[in-house]
C-alpha positions in Angstrom: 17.1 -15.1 -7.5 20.0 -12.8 -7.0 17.6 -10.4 -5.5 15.7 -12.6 -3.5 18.9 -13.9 -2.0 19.7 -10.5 -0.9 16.8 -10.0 0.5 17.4 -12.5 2.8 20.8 -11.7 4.0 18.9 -8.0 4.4 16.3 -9.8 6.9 18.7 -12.1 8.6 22.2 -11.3 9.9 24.8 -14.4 9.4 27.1 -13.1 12.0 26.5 -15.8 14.5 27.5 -18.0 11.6 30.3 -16.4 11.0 31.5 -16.9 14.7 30.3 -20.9 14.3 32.4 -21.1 10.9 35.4 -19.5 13.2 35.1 -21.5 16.2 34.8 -24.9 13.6 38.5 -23.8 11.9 40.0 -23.3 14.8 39.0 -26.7 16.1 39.8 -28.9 13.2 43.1 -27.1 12.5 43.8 -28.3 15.9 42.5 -31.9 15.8 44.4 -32.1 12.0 47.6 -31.6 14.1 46.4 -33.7 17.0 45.8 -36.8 14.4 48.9 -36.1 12.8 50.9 -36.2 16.2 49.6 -39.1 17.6 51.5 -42.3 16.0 54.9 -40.1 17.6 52.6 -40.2 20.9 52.5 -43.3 21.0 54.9 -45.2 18.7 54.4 -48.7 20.2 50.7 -48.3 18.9 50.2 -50.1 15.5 46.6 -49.2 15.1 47.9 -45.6 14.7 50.1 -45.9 11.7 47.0 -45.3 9.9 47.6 -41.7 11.1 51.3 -41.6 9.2 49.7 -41.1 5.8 48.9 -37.5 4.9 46.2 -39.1 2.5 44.4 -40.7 5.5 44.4 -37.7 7.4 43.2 -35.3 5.5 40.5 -37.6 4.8 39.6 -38.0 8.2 39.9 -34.1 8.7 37.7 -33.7 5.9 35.1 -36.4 6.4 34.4 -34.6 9.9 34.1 -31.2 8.8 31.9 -32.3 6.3 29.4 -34.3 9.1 30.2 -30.4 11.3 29.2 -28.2 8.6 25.7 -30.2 7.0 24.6 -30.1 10.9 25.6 -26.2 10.8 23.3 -26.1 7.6 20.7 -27.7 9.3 21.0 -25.1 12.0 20.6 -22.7 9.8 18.0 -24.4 7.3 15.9 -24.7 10.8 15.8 -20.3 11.2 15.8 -19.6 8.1 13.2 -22.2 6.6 11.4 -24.1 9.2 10.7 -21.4 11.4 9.6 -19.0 9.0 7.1 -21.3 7.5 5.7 -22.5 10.9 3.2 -20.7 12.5 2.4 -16.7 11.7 5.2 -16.1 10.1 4.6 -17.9 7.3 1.4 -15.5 6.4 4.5 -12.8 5.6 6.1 -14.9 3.0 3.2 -15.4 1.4 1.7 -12.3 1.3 5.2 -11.4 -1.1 3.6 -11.1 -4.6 6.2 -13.9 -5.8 6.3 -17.7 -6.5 6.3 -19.2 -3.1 8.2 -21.8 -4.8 11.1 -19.2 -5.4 10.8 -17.3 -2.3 12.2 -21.4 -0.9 14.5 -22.0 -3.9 16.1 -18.5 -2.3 16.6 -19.4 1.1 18.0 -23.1 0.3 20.1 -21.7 -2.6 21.5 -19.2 0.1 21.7 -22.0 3.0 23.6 -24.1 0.9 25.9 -21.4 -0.7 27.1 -20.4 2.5 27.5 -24.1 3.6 29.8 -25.1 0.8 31.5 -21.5 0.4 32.3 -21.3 4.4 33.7 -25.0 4.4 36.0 -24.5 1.3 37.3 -20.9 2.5 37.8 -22.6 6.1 38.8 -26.2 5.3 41.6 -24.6 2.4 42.7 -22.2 4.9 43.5 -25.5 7.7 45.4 -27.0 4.8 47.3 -24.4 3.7 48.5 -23.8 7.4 49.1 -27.6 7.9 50.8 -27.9 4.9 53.0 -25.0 5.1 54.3 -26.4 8.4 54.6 -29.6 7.3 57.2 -28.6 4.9 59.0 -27.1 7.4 58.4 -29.3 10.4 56.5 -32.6 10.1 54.7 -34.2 11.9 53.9 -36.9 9.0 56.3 -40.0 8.2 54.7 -39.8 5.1 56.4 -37.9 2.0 54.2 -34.9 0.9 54.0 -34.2 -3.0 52.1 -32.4 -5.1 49.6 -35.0 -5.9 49.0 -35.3 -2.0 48.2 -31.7 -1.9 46.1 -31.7 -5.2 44.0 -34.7 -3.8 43.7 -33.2 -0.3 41.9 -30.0 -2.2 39.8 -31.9 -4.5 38.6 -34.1 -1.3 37.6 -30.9 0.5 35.8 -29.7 -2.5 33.4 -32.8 -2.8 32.7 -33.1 0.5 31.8 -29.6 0.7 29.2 -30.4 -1.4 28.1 -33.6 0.1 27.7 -31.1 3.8 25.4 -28.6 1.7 23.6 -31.6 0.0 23.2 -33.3 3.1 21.9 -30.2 4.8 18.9 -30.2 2.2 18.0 -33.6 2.9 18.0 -33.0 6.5 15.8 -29.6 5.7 13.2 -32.3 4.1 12.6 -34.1 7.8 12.3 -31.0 9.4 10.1 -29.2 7.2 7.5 -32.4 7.0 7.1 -32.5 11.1 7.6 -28.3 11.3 10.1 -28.7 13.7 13.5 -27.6 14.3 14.5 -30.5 16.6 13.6 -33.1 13.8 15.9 -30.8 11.3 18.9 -31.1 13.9 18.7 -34.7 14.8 18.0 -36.0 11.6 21.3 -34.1 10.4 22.8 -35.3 13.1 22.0 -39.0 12.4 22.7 -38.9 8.3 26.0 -37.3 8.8 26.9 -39.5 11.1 25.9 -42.4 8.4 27.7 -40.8 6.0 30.8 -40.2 8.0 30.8 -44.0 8.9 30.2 -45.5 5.4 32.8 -42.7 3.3 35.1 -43.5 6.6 35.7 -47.0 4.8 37.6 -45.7 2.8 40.3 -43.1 3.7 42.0 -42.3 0.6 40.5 -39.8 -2.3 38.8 -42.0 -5.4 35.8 -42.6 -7.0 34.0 -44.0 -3.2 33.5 -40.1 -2.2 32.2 -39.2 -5.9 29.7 -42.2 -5.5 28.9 -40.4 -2.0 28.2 -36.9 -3.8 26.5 -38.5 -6.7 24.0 -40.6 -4.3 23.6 -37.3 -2.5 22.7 -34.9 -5.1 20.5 -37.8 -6.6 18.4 -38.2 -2.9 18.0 -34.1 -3.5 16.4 -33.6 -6.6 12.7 -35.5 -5.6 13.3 -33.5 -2.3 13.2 -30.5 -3.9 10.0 -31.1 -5.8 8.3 -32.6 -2.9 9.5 -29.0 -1.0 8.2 -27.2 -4.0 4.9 -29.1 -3.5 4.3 -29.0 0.1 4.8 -25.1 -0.3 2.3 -24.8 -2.6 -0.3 -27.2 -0.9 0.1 -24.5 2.5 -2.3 -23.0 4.0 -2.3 -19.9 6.0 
């Protein structure tokens, strides 16, 4: 698998998505100051002492990136997947004197990799930034511990996962139609789900592990229906 992975990162460059993963950090590390400033923009605003609690937004923070980054695997599920598998291109792949079925385990195992990896590495770098000057100059009315910190870590972690879980399930619309658009919109839509429904809830507990665990359940019969539809191609 190792090698196949390779292979891939060999036959497509992921500097554009290095760029994206950028751009993303530098835009959520602004609007996780921007949520945290606003109850002192408007202190006569009651509706925006939900934004006093460090717990609430991180949340928020992390809920988004999470609904960002499963519509960035999508994106790249799309050139890396659907493409390839549409059209010509797919007579290439299968000429490769392996298991289709692994050839697709490789490029999902890699799409997803990157996906959690780049949101962990980017979402811990935001927090250690906003937490740093926090302790110095807050923004927050709320008191930041340890256990605030611990939590806000542990929250970006599972939704990491949820953004590279989601991404596979959105890889499932597009790969049944063939089309990119249907990848992208259809990420666009469950994220958006998902971001309302784990939004009822803004503090870390066991609502976001019921989130990963619905996730990762929804990916296992994707998989083998992937695995399938692979097989059954003709070229």
């Amino acid at each position: 698998m190792k090698k196949l992975i390779s292979l891939e990162l060999k036959r497509n460059s992921l500097k554009p998505y290095y760029i994206a993963v950028g751009i993303i950090m530098i835009s959520m590390l602004g609007f996780l100051y921007l949520i945290a400033a606003m109850p002192k923009i408007d202190p006569s605003e009651a509706d925006l002492e939900i934004f006093s609690s460090y717990g609430s937004i991180i949340m928020i923070n992390n809920i988004i990136g999470s609904a960002i980054f499963s519509i960035l695997s999508a994106v790249m599920a799309s050139k890396f997947i659907i493409e390839e598998y549409s059209g010509k291109k797919a007579i290439l792949l299968f000429s490769y004197p392996i298991s289709r079925t692994k050839i697709l385990d490789a490029k999902i195992l890699m799409i997803f990799s990157y996906t959690v990896l780049s949101m962990l590495v980017s979402g811990g770098i935001i927090l250690l930034i906003f937490f740093t000057t926090e302790s110095l100059f807050p923004l927050c009315s709320g008191t930041l511990t340890f256990g605030v910190i611990l939590n806000s870590f542990i929250s970006l972690f599972f939704y990491a996962l949820i953004a590279g879980l989601l991404g596979v399930i959105s890889l499932w619309f597009g790969f049944v139609k063939k089309s990119v658009a249907v990848t992208i919109v259809s990420s666009c839509i469950i994220s958006s789900i998902i971001s309302q429904i784990s939004a009822m809830s803004l503090t870390f507990n066991y609502f976001t592990i019921i989130v990963l665990i619905i996730a990762f359940i929804a990916v296992i019969p994707i998989l083998g229906n992937l695995h399938k539809q692979v097989k059954k191609m003709e070229v």
